[in-house]
Structure formats: structure tokens, C-alpha cells
C-alpha positions in Angstrom: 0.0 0.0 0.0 1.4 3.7 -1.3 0.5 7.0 -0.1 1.7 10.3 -1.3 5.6 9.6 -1.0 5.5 7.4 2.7 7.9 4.4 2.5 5.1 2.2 4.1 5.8 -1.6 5.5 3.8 -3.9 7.1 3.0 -2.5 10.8 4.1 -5.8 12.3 7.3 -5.8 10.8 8.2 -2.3 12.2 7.2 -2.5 16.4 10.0 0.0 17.1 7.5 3.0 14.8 4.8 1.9 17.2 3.4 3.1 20.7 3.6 0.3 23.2 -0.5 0.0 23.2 -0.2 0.3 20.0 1.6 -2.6 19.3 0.1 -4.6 21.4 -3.6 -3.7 20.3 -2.1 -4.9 16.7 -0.7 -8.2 18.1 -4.4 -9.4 19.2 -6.3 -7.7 15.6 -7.0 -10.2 13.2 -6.6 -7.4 11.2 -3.1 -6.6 11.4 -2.2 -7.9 8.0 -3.8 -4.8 6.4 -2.2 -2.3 8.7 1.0 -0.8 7.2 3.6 2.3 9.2 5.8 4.6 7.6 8.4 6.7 9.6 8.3 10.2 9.5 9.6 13.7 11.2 8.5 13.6 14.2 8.6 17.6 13.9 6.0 17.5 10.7 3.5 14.7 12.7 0.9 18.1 12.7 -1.9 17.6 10.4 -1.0 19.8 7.7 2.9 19.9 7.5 2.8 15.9 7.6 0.6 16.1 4.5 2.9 19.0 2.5 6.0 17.5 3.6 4.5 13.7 2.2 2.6 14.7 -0.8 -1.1 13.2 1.2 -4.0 14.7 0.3 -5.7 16.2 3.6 -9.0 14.6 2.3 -6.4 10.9 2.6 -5.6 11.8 6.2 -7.6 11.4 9.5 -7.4 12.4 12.9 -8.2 11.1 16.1 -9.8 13.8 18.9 -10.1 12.1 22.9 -13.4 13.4 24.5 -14.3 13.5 27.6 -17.9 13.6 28.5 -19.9 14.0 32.2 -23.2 13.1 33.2 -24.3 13.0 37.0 -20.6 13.5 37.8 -19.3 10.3 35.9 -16.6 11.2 32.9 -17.1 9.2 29.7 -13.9 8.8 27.7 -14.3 8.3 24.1 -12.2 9.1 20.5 -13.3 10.1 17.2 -11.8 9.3 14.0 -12.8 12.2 11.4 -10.8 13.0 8.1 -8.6 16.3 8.4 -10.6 18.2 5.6 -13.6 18.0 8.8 -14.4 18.5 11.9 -16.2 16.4 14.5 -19.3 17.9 15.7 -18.3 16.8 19.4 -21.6 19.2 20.9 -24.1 17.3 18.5 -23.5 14.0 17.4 -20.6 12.9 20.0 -22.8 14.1 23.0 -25.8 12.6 22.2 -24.2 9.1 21.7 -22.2 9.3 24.7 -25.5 10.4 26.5 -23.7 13.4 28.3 -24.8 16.4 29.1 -21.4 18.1 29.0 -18.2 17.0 26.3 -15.1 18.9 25.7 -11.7 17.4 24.5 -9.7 16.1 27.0 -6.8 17.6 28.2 -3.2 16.8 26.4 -2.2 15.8 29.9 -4.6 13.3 30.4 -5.1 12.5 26.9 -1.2 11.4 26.6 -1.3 9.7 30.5 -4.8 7.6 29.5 -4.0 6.7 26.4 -0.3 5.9 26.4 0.5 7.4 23.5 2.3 10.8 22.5 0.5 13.9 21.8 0.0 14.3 18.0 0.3 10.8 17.6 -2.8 9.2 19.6 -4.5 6.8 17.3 -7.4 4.3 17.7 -5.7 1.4 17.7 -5.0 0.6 21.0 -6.9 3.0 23.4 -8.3 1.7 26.1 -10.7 -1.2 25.8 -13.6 0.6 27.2 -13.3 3.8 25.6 -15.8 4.0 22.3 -14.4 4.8 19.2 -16.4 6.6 17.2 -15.7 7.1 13.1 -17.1 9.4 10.8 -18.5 7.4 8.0 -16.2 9.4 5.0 -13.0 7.7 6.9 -14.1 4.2 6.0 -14.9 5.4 2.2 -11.4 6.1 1.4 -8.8 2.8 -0.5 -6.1 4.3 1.7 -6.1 6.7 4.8 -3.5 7.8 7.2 -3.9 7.7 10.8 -1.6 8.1 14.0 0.9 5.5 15.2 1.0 5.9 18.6 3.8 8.1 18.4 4.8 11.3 16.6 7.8 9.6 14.5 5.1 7.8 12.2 2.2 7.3 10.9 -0.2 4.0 9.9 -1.8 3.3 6.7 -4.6 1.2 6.3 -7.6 0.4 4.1 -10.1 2.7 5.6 -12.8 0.4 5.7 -10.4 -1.6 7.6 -10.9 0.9 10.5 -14.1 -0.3 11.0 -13.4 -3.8 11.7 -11.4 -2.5 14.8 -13.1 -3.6 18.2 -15.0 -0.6 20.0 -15.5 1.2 16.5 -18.7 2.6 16.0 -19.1 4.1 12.2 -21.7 7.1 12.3 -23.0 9.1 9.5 -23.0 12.6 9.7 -20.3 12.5 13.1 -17.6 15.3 11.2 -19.2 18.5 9.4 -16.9 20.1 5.8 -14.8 22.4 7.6 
């Protein structure tokens, strides 16, 4: 699998370009056949410089957002997967499927100490077990789409419809809005 100039290999072939939940999340996935990683920059991980710097098209590359969402004092963690060329309507459709009455994204502190994984790089595969994982339904559309590692120093590419397969993922219509 090619993307935009990424020297991709198979994911399992390459643990040392993977966060440790990461790796370990990919270790148990049937899956893991499909999932390829390609090293990077670690100083171009950001959305848009990762995509100039690679030649991938923004509407190729997704991003993953931790909520965290209250209701009667109890916080929900949860993640959404929405392409970069959108955003994720965390107030609307997030909310109402977390059933909380208050969402907001969660702090890069506690994002980086929940999840394991670096700021910049935090990816669904691998976040905690009972977190859901909710994806926009455009992400799965795409033959190709490029999605955190774990870690800032890479990046995964897989078959976006594999994405869905992933245990905890939820596919919703309508979840990002064109920015």
C-alpha cells in the first residue's frame, strides 16, 4: 500500500515505529495484515505539514480527537476518527451518543497519561478497551487513509474500511461536518 511519498511496510514488521498499546492492540487484531507504518519527522506529525511534507492529500488523512464527556458527575472517555478536511461535531453527534450532558476534548495531559500514547500521535488502535471509538462514515470510504501510530515519529496506513473492523468502533453518519 502507497501513499503520497510514505515508504510504508507492514505495521508488524516495524514495532520500534509503534506506541507500546499500539503494538500490542495490533498483536491481538485479526486485522493486522492490512495495517501498514511509515516513519516520519516527528517535527512534521501536525496535520497539515505531515501532509505537504508527504505529498497526502488532507481529504487521505484522519485524525483522532479524545473526548471526555460528564453526566451525574461520571466522565465518559471516548475518540473520534474524522478525516482532516472536517471536523467532528463533538456538541451534536458525539454528546448525544455518549449520553452526556457536557463533552469537551480532553486535556493533552490526560489524553497522553490515559491513552499511552504521545500527543500528535494518539490513534485508535490501542486506546483503552472501554473507551468508544467513534468514526465518521467518510473515513471508511477512502482505499487508503493515514492515521496516527502511537507516536509522533510515524504514521499508519490502512484500508479505511479496515478501520471499521477494529473492536469498539462505532461508524456514524453525519459525526464530522466540511470544515
Amino acid at each position: 500500500m502507497t501513499l503520497g511519498s510514505l515508504q510504508v511496510t507492514p505495521a508488524q514488521d516495524r514495532p520500534d515505529l509503534l506506541a507500546p498499546p499500539t503494538l500490542a492492540a495490533l498483536r491481538d487484531w485479526e486485522e493486522r495484515a492490512r495495517v501498514g507504518v511509515a516513519p516520519i519527522d516527528a517535527d512534521l506529525a501536525d496535520t497539515a505539514a505531515f501532509c505537504q511534507a508527504y505529498d497526502v492529500p488532507l481529504e487521505a488523512s484522519a485524525n483522532c480527537v479524545v473526548l471526555a464527556g460528564k453526566r451525574e458527575g461520571q466522565v465518559r472517555m471516548a475518540a473520534c476518527l474524522v478525516l482532516a478536511t472536517t471536523r467532528a461535531d463533538v456538541n451534536g453527534v458525539a454528546r448525544r451518543w455518549l449520553d452526556v450532558r457536557k463533552i469537551s476534548f480532553a486535556p493533552m495531559d490526560d489524553a497522553v497519561a490515559l491513552t499511552g500514547m504521545e500527543y500528535g500521535g494518539i490513534t485508535p488502535i490501542g486506546l483503552p478497551t472501554d473507551w468508544p471509538i467513534l468514526v465518521d462514515a467518510r473515513v471508511v470510504e477512502h482505499a487508503a487513509v493515514v492515521i496516527g501510530s502511537g507516536v509522533r515519529r510515524s504514521k499508519i496506513v490502512l484500508p479505511g474500511a479496515v478501520i471499521a473492523q477494529y473492536p469498539g468502533v462505532t461508524v456514524l453518519d453525519g459525526l464530522a461536518q466540511p470544515i
